[in-house]
C-alpha positions as CSV (number, residue, x, y, z in Angstrom):
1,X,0.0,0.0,0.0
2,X,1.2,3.6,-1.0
3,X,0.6,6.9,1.4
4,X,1.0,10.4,0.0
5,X,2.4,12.4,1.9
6,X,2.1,16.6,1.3
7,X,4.7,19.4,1.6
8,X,4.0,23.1,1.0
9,X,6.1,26.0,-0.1
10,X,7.3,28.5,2.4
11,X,7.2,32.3,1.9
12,X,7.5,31.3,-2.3
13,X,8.2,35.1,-3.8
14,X,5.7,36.2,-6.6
15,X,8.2,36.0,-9.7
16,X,8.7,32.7,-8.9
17,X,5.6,31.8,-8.6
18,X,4.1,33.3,-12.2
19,X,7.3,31.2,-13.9
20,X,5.3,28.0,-12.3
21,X,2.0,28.9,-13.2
22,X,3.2,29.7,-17.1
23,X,5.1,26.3,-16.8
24,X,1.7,24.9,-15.1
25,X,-0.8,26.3,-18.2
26,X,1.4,25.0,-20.8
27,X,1.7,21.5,-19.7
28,X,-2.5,21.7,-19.1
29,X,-2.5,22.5,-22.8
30,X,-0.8,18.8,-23.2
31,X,-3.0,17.0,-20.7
32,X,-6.0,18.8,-22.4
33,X,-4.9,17.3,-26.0
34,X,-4.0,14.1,-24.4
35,X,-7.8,13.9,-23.3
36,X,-9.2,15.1,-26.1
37,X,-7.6,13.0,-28.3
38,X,-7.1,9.5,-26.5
39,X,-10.3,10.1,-24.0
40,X,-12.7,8.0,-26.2
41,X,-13.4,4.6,-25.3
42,X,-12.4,3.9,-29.1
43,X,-8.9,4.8,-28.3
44,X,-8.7,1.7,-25.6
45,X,-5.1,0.3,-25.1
46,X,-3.3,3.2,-26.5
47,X,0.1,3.7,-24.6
48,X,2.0,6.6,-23.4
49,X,5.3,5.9,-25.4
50,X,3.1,5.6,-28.6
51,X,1.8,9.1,-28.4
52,X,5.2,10.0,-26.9
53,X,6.8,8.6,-30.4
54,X,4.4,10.3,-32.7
55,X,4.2,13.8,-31.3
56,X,7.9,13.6,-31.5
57,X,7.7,12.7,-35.6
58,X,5.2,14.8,-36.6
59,X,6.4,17.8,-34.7
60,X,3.4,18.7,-32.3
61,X,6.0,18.3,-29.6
62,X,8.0,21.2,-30.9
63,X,4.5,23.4,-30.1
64,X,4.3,23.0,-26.3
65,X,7.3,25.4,-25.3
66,X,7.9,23.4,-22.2
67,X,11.1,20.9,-21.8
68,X,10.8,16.9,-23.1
69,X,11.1,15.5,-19.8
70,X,8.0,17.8,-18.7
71,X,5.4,16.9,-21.4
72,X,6.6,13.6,-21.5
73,X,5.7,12.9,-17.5
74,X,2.4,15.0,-18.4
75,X,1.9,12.8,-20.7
76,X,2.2,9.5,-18.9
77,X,0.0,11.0,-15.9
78,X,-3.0,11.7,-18.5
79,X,-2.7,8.7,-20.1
80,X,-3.1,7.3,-16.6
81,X,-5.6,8.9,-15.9
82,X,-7.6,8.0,-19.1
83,X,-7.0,4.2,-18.0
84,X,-8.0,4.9,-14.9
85,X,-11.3,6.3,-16.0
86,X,-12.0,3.8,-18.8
87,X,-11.7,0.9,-16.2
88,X,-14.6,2.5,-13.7
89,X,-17.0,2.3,-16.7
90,X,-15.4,-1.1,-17.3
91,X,-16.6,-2.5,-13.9
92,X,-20.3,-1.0,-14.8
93,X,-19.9,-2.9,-18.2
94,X,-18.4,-6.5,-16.4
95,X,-22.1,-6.0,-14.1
96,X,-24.2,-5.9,-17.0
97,X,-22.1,-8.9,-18.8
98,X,-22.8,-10.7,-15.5
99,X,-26.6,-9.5,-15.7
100,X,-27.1,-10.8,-19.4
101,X,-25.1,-14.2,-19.5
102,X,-26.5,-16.8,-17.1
103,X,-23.5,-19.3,-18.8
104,X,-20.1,-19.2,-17.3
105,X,-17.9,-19.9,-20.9
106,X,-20.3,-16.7,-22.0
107,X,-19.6,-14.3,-19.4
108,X,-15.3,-15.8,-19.3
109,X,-15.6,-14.8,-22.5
110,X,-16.9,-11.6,-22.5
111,X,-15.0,-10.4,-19.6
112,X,-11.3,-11.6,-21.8
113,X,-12.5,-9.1,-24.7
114,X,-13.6,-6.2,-22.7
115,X,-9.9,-7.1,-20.6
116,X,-7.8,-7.1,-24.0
117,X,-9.9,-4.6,-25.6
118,X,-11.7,-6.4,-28.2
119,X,-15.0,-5.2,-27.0
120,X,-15.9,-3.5,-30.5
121,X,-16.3,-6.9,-32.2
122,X,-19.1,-7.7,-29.6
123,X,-22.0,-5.8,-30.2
124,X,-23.7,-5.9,-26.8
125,X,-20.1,-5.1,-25.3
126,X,-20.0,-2.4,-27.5
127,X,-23.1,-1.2,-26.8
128,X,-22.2,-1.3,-23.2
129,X,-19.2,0.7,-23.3
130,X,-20.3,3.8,-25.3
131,X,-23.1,3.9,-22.0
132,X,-20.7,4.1,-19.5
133,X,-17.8,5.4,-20.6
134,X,-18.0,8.5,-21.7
135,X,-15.1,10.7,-23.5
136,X,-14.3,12.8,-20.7
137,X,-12.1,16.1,-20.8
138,X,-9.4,17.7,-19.1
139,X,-9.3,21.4,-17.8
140,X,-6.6,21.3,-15.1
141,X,-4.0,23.8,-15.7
142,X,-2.5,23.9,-12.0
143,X,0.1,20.5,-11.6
144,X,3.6,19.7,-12.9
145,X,4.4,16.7,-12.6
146,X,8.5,15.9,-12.4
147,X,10.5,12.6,-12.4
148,X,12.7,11.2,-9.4
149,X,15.9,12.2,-11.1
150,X,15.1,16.0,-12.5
151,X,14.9,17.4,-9.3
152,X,17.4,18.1,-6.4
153,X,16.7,19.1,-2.1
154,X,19.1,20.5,0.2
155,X,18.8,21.2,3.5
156,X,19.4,25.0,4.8
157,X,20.6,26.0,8.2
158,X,17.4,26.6,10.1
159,X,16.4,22.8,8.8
160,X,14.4,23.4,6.6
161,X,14.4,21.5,3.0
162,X,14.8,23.4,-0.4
163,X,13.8,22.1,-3.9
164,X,14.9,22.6,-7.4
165,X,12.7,21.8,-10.3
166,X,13.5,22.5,-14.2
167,X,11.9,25.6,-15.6
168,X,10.8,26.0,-19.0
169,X,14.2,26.6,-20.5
170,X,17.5,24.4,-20.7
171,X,19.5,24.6,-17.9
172,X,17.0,27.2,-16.2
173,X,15.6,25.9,-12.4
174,X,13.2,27.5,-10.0
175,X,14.2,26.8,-6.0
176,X,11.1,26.5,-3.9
177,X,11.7,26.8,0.0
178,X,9.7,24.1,1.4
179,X,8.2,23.9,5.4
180,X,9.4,20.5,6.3
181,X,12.4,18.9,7.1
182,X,11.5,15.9,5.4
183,X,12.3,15.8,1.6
184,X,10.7,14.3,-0.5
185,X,11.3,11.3,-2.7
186,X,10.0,10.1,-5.7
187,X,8.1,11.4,-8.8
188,X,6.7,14.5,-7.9
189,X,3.6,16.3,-8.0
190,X,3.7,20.4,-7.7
191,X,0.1,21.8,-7.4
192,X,-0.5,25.6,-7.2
193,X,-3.3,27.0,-5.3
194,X,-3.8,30.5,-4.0
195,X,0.2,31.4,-4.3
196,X,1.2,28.3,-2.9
197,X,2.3,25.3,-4.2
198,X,2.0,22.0,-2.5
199,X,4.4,18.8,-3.4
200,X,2.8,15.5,-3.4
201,X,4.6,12.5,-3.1
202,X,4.0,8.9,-2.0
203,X,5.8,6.6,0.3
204,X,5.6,3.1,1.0
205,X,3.2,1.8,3.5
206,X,5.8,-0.6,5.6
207,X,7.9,3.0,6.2
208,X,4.6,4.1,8.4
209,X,4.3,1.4,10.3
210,X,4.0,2.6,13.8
211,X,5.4,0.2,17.2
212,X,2.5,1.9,19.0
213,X,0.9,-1.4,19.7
214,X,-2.8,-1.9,19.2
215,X,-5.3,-3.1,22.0
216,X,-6.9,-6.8,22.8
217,X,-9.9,-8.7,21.8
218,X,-12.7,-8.2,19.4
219,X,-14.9,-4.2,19.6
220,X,-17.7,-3.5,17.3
221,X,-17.8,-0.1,15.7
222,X,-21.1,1.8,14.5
223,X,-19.9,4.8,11.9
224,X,-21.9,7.6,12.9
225,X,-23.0,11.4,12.1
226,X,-22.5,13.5,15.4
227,X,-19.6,10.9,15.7
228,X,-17.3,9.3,14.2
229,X,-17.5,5.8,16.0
230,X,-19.3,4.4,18.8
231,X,-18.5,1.0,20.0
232,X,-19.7,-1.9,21.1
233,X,-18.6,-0.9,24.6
234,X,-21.0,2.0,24.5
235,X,-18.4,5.2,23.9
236,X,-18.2,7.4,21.4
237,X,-15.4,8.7,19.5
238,X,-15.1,11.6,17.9
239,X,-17.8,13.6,19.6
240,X,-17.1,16.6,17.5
241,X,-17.8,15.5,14.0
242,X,-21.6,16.5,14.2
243,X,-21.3,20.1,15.5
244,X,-18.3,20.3,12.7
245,X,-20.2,19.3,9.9
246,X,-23.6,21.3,11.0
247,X,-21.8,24.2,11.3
248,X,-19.9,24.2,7.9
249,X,-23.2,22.8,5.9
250,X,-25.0,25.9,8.0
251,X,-22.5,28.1,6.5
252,X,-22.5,26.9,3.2
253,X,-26.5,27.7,3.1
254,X,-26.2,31.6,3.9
255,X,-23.3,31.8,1.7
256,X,-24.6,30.2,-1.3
257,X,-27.7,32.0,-0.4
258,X,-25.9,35.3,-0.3
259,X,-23.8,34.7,-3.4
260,X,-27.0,33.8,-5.7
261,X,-28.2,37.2,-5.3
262,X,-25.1,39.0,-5.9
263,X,-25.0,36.6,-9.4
264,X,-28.7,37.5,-10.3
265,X,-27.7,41.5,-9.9
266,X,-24.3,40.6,-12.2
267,X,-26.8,38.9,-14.7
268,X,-29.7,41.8,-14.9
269,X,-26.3,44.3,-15.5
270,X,-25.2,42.1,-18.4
271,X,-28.8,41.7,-20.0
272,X,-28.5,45.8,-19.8
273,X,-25.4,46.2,-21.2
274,X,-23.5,47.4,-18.6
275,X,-20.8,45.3,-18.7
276,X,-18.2,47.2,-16.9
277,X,-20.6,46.2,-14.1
278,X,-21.1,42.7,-14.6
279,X,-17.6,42.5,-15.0
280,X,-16.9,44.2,-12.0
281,X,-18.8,41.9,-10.0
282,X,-17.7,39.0,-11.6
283,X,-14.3,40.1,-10.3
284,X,-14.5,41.5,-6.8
285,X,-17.1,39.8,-5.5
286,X,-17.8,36.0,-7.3
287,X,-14.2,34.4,-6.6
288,X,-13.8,31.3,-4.7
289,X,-10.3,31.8,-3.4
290,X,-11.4,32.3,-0.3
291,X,-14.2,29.6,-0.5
292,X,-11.5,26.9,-1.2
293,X,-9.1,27.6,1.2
294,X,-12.2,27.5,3.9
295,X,-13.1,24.4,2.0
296,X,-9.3,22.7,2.6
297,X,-9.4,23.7,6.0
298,X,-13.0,22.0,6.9
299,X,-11.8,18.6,5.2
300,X,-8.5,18.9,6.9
301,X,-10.1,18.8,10.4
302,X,-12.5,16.6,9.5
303,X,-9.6,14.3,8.9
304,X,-7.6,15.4,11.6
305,X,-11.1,14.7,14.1
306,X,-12.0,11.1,12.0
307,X,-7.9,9.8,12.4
308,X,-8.4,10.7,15.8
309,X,-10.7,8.6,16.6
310,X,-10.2,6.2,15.1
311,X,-6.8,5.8,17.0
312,X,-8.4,5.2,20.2
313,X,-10.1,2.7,18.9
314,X,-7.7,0.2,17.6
315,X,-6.1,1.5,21.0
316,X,-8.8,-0.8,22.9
317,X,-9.1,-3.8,20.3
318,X,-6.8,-6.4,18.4
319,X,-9.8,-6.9,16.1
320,X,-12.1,-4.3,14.9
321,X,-15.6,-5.1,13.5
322,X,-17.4,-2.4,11.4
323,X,-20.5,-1.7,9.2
324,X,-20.1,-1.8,5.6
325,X,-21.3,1.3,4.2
326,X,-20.5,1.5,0.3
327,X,-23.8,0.0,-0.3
328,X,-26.9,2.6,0.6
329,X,-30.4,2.0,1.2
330,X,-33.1,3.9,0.1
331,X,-34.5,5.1,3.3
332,X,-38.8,5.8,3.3
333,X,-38.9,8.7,5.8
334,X,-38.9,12.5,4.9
335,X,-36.2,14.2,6.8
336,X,-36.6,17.6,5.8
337,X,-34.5,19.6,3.0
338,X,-31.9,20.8,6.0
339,X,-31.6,17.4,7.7
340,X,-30.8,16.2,4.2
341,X,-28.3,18.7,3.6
342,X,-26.6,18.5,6.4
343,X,-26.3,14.3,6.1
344,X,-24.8,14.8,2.8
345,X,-21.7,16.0,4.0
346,X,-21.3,12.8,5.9
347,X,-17.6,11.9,5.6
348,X,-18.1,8.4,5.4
349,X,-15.8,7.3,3.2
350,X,-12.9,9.2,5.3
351,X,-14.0,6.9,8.1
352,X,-13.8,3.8,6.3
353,X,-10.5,5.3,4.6
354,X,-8.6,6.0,8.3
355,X,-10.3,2.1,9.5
356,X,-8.3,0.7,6.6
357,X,-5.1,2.7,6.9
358,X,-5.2,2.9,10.8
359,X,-5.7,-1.0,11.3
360,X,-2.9,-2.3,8.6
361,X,-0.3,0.4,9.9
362,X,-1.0,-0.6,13.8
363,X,-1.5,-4.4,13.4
364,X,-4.8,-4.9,14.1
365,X,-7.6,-6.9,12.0
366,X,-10.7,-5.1,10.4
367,X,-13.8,-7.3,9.5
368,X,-16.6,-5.6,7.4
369,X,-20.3,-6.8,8.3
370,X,-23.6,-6.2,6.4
371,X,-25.2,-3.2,8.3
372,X,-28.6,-3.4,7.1
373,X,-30.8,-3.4,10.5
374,X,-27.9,-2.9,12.8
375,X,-29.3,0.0,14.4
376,X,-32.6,-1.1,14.5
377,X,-32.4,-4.2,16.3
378,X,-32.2,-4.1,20.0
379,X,-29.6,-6.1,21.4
380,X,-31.6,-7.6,24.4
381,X,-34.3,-9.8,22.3
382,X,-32.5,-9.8,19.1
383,X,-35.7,-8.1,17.5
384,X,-36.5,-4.7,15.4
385,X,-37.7,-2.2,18.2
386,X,-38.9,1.3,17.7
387,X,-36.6,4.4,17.0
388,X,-36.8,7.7,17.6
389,X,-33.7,10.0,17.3
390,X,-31.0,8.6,18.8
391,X,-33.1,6.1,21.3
392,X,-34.1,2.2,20.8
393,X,-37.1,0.9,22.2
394,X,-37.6,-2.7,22.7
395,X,-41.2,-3.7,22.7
396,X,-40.8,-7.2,24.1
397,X,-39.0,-6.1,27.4
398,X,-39.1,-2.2,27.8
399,X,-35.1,-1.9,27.6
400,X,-33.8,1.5,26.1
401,X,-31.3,1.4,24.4
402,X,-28.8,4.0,22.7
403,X,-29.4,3.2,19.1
404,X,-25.7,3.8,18.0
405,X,-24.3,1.6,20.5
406,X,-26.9,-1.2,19.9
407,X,-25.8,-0.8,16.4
408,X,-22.6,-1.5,17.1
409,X,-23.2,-4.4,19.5
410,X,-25.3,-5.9,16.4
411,X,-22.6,-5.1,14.3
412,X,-19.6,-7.0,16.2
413,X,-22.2,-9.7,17.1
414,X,-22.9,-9.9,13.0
415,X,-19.1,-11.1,12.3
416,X,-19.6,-14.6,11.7
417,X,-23.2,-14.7,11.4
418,X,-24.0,-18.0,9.0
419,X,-26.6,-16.9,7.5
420,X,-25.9,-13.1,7.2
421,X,-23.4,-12.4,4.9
422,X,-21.4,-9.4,3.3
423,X,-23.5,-9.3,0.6
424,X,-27.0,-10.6,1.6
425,X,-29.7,-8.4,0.5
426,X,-31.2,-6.5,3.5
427,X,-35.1,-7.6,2.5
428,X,-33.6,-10.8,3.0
429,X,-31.8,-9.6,6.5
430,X,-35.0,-8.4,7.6
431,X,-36.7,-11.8,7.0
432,X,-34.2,-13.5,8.7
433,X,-34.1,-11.1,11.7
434,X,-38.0,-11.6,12.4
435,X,-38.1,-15.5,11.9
436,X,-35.2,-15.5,14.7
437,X,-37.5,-13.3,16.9
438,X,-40.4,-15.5,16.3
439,X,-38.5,-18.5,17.7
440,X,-37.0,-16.5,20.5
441,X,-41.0,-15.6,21.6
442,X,-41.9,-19.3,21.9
443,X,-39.3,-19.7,24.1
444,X,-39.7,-17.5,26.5
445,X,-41.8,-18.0,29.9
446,X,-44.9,-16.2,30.0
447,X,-45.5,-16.0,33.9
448,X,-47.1,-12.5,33.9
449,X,-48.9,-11.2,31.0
450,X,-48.1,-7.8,32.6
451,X,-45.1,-5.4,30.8
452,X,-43.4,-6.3,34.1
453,X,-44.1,-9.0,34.5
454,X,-42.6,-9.7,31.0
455,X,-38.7,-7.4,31.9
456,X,-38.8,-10.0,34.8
457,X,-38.9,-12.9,33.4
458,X,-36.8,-11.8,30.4
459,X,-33.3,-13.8,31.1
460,X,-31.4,-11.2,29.7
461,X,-33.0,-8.5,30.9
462,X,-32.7,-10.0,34.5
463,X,-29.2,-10.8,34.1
464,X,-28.5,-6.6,33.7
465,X,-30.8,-6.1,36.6
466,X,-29.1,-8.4,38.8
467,X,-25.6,-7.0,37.7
């Protein structure tokens, strides 16, 4: 496993700067053409040295103004990137191969042309891929991308590391003061935002493995919204997510809100003709620079909080059980426009990013469950109780229960279930959830038809009680 890791430039002066941006537009220019003439699903299995060798012959190389080695790494890092987006449509295209053909030899078959790219002699293949993939486009003009060996670091006396990267003319190199001790290694990626530029490299995964030890025994984790985790031991980690994501989707509204009408006033100006205005507004009051820094340094906490927590839980277990959330569920109920906004900006997959990276750096095994019904099922009498908010009612015995950390008992109880698997569907969960409860009821002594009666002579429920 790879890990990138970020550096950023350090008081960078502004001449410097505008000789990476120039360099930086140019080489978008080449990652533009690359897409626009090798981004068709048509163009399947073309490779970087062949466009490399013909741009070269027919002179379109002689056009970019930039240096070989730059256009030629620009040009392996689109191509890449093509690939990279032709096989996500290619996994849509091997589930409808797998929908159609009922045969094995047909779908074995199908799946080695769409691998070796003779998909266009199949006509349903074919038919397949013009759906999902599309000829996509590039308009990034911000990243230089620069190989291990063009590129030298140095260390000055207050510590800190220096790079030099080629310019955009023979024997011509830009230094960039970096804020890190560390340098980096590598191929390199320089990205300018804002008058900074940030250098993004990757590392091996064994070179971050930590000593701090992890915990012992088995915890069940519930990924939540105003947390990040609650386990099976009832505490929550992470307590800060919700407020942090209320707050910035709260923000978002009355800014969005805000800047609509400012764009309606710049559009009734240009309808008028007065474009000085229109212009004007366009200008001073319709950038974004400070909207994506704000934006960089919401994700960073929310990283920062999720990492966090998810530290102190491999801290407590030597196996960690969690919900599988890449699946979703149509849910029934109406929340409401802001509820719905708000639970968009659920950082879900950072959670399930920091489980994965977390648990192989620090030693410790992660297990992914089904989660349909896990935070619906109380864990006392194993059946679907009522919800409201954040509570869990169970209408056998009376228990209440917090529904996250019921969900996360169900969750770690769930590993190893025989006959609920990763993958079963979650009508089918729910069928299997009430037959157990309907065996459970005929088992249980009905002394007292009373709802006392019945906590009292519930075994589990008189097992808490007598703790």
């Amino acid at each position: 496993m790879k890990a990138t890791r970020i550096a950023y430039s350090k008081d960078l002066n502004a001449a410097k700067y505008g000789q990476l941006e120039e360099q930086a537009r140019r080489l978008g220019r080449v990652r533009a053409m690359v897409w626009a003439r090798y981004g068709s699903p048509i163009r399947d299995g073309v490779k970087d040295r062949t466009i490399r060798d013909q741009w070269m012959a027919d002179g379109t190389a002689e056009t970019f103004g930039v240096l070989a080695n730059a256009w030629k790494e620009t040009v392996r890092d689109a191509v890449a990137d093509v690939t990279a987006h032709r096989e996500a449509g290619k996994l849509q295209v091997r589930k409808a191969v797998h929908r159609r053909y009922k045969d094995d030899s047909q779908r074995k078959r199908a799946y080695t042309d769409l691998k070796h790219g003779r998909w266009q002699e199949d006509v349903f293949l074919a038919r397949m891929m013009r759906k999902h993939v599309k000829h996509g486009k590039s308009r990034m003009a911000n990243q230089i991308v620069v190989r291990s060996d063009q590129y030298s670091t140095w260390t000055m006396a207050d510590g800190n590391v220096w790079i030099s990267i080629p310019g955009l003319k023979r024997r011509q190199t830009t230094a960039i003061p970096l804020n890190t001790d560390v340098a980096p290694t590598g191929t390199l990626r320089l990205i300018l935002r804002d008058g900074r530029v940030e250098i993004h490299y990757t590392i091996d995964a064994p070179d971050l493995r930590q000593t701090r030890p992890c915990g012992a025994g088995s915890i069940g984790v519930d990924k939540g919204y105003t947390e990040v985790l609650t386990d099976s031991d009832g505490v929550h980690h992470g307590k800060a997510l919700g407020t942090l994501l209320r707050t910035e989707s709260d923000h978002l509204k009355t800014k969005n809100a805000r800047r609509a009408k400012i764009c309606a006033i710049a559009a009734k100006a240009r309808e008028a003709g007065d474009l000085a205005k229109a212009d004007r507004i366009e200008r001073n009051n319709l950038g974004r620079i400070k909207q994506d820094r704000r934006r960089t340094r919401f994700e960073s906490r929310v990283r920062t909080l999720t990492f966090t927590a998810v530290h102190t839980v491999i801290d407590k277990a030597a196996h960690v059980v969690a919900e599988d959330l890449t699946r979703t569920f149509a849910s029934r109920k109406k929340l409401g426009k802001n509820t719905n906004r708000r639970l968009a900006a659920w950082p879900k997959g950072v959670t399930a990013e920091a489980l994965n990276s977390v648990s192989e750096r620090r030693g410790s095994a992660l297990t992914l469950v089904n989660a349909a019904y896990t935070s619906q099922v109380v864990p006392c009498c194993r059946i679907l109780g009522k919800r409201s908010g954040d509570r869990l009612d169970c209408t056998l015995c009376g228990g209440v229960w917090q529904a996250d950390h019921a969900a996360a008992i169900n969750v770690l109880e769930r590993d190893g279930d025989p006959d609920i698997s990763l993958y079963t569907p979650h009508t089918r969960v729910k069928q299997i959830i009430q037959e157990r409860a309907d065996r459970h009821r005929t088992r249980l002594p009905v002394q007292d038809s009373s709802p006392a009666g019945r906590r009292a002579n519930h075994p589990i429920r008189a097992a808490m009680l007598n703790k």
